[in-house]
C-alpha positions as CSV (number, residue, x, y, z in Angstrom):
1,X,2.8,18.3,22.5
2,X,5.5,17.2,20.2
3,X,8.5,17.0,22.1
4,X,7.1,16.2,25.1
5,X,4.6,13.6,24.3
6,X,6.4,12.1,21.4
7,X,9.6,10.5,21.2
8,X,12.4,10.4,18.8
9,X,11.7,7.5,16.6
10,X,8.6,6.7,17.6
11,X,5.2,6.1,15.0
12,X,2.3,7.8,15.9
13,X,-1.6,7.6,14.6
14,X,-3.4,10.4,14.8
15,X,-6.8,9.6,14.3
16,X,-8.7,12.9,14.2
17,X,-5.5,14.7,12.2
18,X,-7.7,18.2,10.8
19,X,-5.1,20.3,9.4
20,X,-2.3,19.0,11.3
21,X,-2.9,20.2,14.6
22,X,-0.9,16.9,16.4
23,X,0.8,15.5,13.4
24,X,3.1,18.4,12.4
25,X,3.9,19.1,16.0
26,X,4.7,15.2,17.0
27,X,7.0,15.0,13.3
28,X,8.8,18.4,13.9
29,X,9.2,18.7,17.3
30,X,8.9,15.2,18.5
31,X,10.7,13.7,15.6
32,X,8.5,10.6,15.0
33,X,9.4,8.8,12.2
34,X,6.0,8.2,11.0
35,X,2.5,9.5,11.6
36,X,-0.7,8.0,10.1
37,X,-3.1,10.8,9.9
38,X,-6.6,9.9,9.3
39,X,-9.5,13.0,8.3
40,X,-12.7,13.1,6.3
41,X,-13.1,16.9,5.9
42,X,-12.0,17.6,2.3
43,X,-10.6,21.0,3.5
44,X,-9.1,19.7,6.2
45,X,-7.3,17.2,4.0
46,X,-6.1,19.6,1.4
47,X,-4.6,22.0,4.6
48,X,-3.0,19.2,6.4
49,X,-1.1,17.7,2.9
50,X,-0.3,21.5,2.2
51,X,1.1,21.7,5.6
52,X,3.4,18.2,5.6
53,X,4.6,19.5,2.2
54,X,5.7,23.3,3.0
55,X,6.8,21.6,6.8
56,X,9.6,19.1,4.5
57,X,7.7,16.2,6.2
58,X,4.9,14.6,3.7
59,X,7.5,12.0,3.2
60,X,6.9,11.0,7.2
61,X,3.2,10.8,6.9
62,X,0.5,8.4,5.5
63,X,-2.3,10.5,5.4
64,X,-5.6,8.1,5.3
65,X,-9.0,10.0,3.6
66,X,-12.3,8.9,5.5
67,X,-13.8,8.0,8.6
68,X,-11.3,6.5,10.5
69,X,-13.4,3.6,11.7
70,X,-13.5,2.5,8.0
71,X,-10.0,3.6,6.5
72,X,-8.3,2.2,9.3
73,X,-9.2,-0.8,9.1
74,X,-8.8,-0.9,5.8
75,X,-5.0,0.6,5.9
76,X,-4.1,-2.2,9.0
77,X,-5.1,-5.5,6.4
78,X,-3.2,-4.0,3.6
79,X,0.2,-5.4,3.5
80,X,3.0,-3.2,4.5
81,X,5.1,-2.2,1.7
82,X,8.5,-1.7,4.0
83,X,8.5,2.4,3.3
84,X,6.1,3.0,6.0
85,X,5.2,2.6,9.0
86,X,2.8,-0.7,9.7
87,X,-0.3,0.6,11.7
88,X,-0.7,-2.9,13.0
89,X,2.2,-3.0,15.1
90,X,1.3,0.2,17.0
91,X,-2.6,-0.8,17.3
92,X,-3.2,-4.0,18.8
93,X,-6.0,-5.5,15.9
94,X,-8.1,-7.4,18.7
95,X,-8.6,-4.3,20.6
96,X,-8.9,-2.2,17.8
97,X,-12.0,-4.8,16.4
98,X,-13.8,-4.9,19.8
99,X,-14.1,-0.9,19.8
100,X,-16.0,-1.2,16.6
């Protein structure tokens, strides 16, 4: 998945993250330079930061707690701060507000 699917550079959202199963692989391996991670298990969460921290990557990731539904759209009106990644440029916000 990660070097084939992702390219150098590019930001990914990975909406469904669990413990990392997409994320590591796409910051690793594809070399993304950002991936917002979205999970509402609280094991899951505590694996996947564990993970982007021992990987040298937690600085590449946003990881958002919650059902996506509600966390992302929360994350998308909140105004970038410069240091990551705007998830509003990857998802179009019509499109995104029609599918819930």
């Amino acid at each position: 998945f990660g070097s084939s699917l992702v390219q150098p550079g590019e930001c990914v959202l990975d909406m469904y993250a669990g413990i990392g199963y997409y994320t590591l692989p796409a910051l690793i391996h594809g070399k993304a330079r950002h991936v917002t991670a979205c999970e509402w298990n609280a094991h899951a969460l505590g694996a996947l930061r564990y993970n982007l921290k021992v990987n040298g990557v937690e600085d590449k990731a946003t990881v958002l707690e919650g059902d996506c539904r509600v966390s992302l759209k929360a994350h998308i009106a909140k105004p970038s701060t410069g240091d990551e990644e705007n998830v509003s440029t990857t998802i179009n916000k019509q499109n995104f507000k029609r599918k819930f």
